[in-house]
LODRENVEX-903071 format. One line per field, with one value per residue: z, x, y of N, C-alpha, C, CB in turn. Coordinates in steps of 0.02 Angstrom, whole numbers, padded with zeros to 5 digits. Atoms other than C-alpha are relative to their C-alpha. Glycine has a CB too. Layout:
N
npz = [Z ...]
npx = [X ...]
npy = [Y ...]
capz = [Z ...]
capx = [X ...]
capy = [Y ...]
cpz = [Z ...]
cpx = [X ...]
cpy = [Y ...]
cbpz = [Z ...]
cbpx = [X ...]
cbpy = [Y ...]
END
This chain:
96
npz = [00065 00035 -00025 00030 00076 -00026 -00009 00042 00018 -00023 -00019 00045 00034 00004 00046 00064 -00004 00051 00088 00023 -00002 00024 00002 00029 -00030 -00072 00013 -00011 00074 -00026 00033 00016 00060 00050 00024 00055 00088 00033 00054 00081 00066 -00013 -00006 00086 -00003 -00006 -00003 -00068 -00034 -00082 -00004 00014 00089 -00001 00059 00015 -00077 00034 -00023 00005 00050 -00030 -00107 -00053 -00045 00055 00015 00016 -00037 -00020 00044 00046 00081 00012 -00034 00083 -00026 00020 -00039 -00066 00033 00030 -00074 -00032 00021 -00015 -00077 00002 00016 -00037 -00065 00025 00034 -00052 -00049 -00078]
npx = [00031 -00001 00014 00055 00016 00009 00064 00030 -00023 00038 00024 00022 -00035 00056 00033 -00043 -00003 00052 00006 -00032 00049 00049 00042 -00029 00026 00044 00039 -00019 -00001 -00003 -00025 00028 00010 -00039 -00022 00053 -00007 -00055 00027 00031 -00053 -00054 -00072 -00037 -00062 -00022 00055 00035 00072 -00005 -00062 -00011 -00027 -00051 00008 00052 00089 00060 00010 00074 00050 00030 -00020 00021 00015 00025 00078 -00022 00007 -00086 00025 -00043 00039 -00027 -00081 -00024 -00071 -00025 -00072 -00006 00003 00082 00023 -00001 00019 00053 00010 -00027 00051 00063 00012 00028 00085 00041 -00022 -00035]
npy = [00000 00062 00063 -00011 00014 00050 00014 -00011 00064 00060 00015 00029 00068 00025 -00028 00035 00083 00022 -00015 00051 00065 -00001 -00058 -00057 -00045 00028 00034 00070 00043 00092 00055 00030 -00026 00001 00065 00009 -00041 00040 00089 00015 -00034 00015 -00045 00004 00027 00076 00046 00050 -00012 -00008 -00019 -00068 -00036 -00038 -00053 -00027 00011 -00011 -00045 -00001 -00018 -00052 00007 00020 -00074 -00038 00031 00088 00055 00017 00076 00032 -00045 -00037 00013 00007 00017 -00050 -00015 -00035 -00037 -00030 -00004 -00064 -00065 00011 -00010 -00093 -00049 00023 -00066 -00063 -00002 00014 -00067 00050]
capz = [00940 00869 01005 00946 00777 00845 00915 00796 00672 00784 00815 00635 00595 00609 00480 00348 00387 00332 00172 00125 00169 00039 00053 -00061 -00007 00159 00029 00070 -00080 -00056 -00101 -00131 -00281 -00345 -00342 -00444 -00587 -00602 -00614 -00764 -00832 -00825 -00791 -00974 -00915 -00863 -00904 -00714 -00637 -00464 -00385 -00443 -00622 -00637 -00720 -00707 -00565 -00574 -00584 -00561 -00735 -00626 -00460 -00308 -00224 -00395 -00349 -00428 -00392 -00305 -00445 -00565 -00717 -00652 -00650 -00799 -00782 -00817 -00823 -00684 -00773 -00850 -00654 -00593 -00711 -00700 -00502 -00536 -00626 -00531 -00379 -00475 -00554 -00391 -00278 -00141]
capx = [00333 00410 00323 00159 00184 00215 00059 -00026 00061 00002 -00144 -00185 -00094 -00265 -00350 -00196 -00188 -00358 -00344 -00210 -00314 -00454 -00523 -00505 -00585 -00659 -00759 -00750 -00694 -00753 -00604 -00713 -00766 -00623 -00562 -00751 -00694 -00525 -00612 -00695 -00576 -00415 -00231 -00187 -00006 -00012 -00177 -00215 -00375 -00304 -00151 -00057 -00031 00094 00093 -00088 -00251 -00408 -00485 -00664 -00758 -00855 -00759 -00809 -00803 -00905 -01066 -00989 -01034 -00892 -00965 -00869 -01000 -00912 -00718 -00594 -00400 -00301 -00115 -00024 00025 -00169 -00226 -00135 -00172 -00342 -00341 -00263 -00400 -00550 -00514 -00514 -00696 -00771 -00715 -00639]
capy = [00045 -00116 -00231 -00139 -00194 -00371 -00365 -00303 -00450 -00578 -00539 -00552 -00712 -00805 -00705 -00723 -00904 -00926 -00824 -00957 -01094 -01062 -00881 -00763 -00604 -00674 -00791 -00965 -01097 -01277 -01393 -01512 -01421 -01405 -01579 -01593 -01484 -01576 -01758 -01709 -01570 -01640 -01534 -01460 -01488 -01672 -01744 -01791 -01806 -01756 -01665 -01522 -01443 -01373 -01178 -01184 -01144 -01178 -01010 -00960 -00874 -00756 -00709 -00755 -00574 -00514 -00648 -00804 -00962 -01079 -01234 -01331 -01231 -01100 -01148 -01156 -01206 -01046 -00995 -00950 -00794 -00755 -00796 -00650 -00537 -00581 -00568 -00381 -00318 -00423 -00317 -00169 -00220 -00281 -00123 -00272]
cpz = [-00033 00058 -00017 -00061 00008 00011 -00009 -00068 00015 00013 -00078 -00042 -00031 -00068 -00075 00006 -00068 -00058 -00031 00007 -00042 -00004 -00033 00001 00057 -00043 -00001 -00068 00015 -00048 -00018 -00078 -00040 -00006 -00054 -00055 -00026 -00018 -00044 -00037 00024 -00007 -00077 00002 -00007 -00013 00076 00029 00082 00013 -00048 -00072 -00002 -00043 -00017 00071 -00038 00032 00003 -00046 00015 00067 00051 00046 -00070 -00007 -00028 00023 00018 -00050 -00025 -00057 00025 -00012 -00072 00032 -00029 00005 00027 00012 -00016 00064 00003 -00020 00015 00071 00010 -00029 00019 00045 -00010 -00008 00065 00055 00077 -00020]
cpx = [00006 -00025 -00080 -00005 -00001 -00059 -00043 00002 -00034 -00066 -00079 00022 -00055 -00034 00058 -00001 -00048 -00009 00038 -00022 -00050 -00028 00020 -00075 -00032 -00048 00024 -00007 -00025 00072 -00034 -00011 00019 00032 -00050 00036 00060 -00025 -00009 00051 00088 00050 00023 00065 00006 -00058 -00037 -00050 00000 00052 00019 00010 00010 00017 -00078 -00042 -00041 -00034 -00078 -00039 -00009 00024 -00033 -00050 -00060 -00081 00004 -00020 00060 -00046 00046 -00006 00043 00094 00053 00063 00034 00071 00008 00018 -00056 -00030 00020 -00023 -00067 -00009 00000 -00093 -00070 -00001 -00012 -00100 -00050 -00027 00003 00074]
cpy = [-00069 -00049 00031 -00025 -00057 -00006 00008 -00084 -00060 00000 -00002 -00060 -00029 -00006 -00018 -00070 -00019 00024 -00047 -00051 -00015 00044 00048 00052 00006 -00047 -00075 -00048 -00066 -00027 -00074 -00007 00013 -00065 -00029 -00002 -00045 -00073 00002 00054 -00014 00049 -00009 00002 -00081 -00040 -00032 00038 00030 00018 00070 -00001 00055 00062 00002 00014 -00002 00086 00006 00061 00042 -00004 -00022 00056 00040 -00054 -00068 -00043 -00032 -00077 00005 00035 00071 00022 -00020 -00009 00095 00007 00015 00080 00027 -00002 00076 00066 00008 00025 00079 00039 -00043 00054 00060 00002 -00011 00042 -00045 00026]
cbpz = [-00045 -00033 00087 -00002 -00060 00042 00024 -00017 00024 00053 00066 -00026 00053 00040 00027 -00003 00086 00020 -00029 00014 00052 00013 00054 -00086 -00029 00057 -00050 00058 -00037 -00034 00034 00035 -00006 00005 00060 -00006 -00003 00050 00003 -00014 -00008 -00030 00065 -00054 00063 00071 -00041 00068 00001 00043 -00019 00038 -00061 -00005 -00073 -00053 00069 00019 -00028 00075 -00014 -00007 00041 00030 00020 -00079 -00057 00009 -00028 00124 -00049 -00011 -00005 00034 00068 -00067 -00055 00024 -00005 00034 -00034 -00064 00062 00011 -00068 -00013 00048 -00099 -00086 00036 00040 -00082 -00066 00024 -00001 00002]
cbpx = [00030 00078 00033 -00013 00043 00032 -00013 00031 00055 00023 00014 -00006 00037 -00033 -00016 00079 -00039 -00055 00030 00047 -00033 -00025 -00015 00038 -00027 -00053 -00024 -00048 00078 -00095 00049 -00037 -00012 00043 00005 -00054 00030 00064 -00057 -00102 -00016 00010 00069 -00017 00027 00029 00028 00054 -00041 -00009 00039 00058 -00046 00040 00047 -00032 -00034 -00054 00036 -00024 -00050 -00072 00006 00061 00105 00066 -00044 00055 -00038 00047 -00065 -00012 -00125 -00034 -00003 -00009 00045 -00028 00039 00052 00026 -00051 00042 00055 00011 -00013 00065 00097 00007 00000 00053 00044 -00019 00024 -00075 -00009]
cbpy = [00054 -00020 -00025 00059 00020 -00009 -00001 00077 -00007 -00022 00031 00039 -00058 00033 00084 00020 -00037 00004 00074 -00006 -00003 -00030 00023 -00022 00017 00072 00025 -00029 -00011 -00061 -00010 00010 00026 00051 -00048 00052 00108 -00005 -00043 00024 00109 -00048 -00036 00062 00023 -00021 -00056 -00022 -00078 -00054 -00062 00032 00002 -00038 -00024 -00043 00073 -00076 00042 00004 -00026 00000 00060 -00022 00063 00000 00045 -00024 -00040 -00007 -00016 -00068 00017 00017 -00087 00069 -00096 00043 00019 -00037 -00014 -00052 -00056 00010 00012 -00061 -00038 00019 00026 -00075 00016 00009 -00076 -00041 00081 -00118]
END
């Protein structure tokens, strides 16, 4: 049984990988797009045009999995706190 679950495990590594890489719901994010949104809307922690900020994401307005676009018009900084909650009840609204 436990070398079934192993290989079960592995033989979804792949698939988690890539959700940590950029996909949230199987929908692909450009990073690109999000380095956009930060040029012009700067980190309301540190003011920087690039790199991390810290206690915030950028989140996306209208989900992704809910029809969203992956643009900048659609992308706002958010807490890391107001993210999750947010994330909680997207999935609810989307039925992903």
């Amino acid at each position: 049984m436990n070398r079934l679950i192993a290989l079960m495990v592995i033989a979804f590594l792949p698939a988690i990988a890539s959700a940590k890489g950029g996909s949230h719901f199987g929908i692909h994010r450009s990073s690109a797009v999000k380095r956009s949104f930060q040029a012009h809307n700067p980190c309301p922690a540190n003011g920087k045009t690039s790199g991390g900020c810290k206690g915030y994401v950028i989140d996306h307005k209208t989900p992704l999995a809910c029809g969203g676009a992956d643009a900048p018009s659609n992308m706002q900084w958010q807490t890391t706190a107001e993210a999750k909650l947010k994330d909680k009840t997207e999935r609810a609204g989307c039925g992903r």
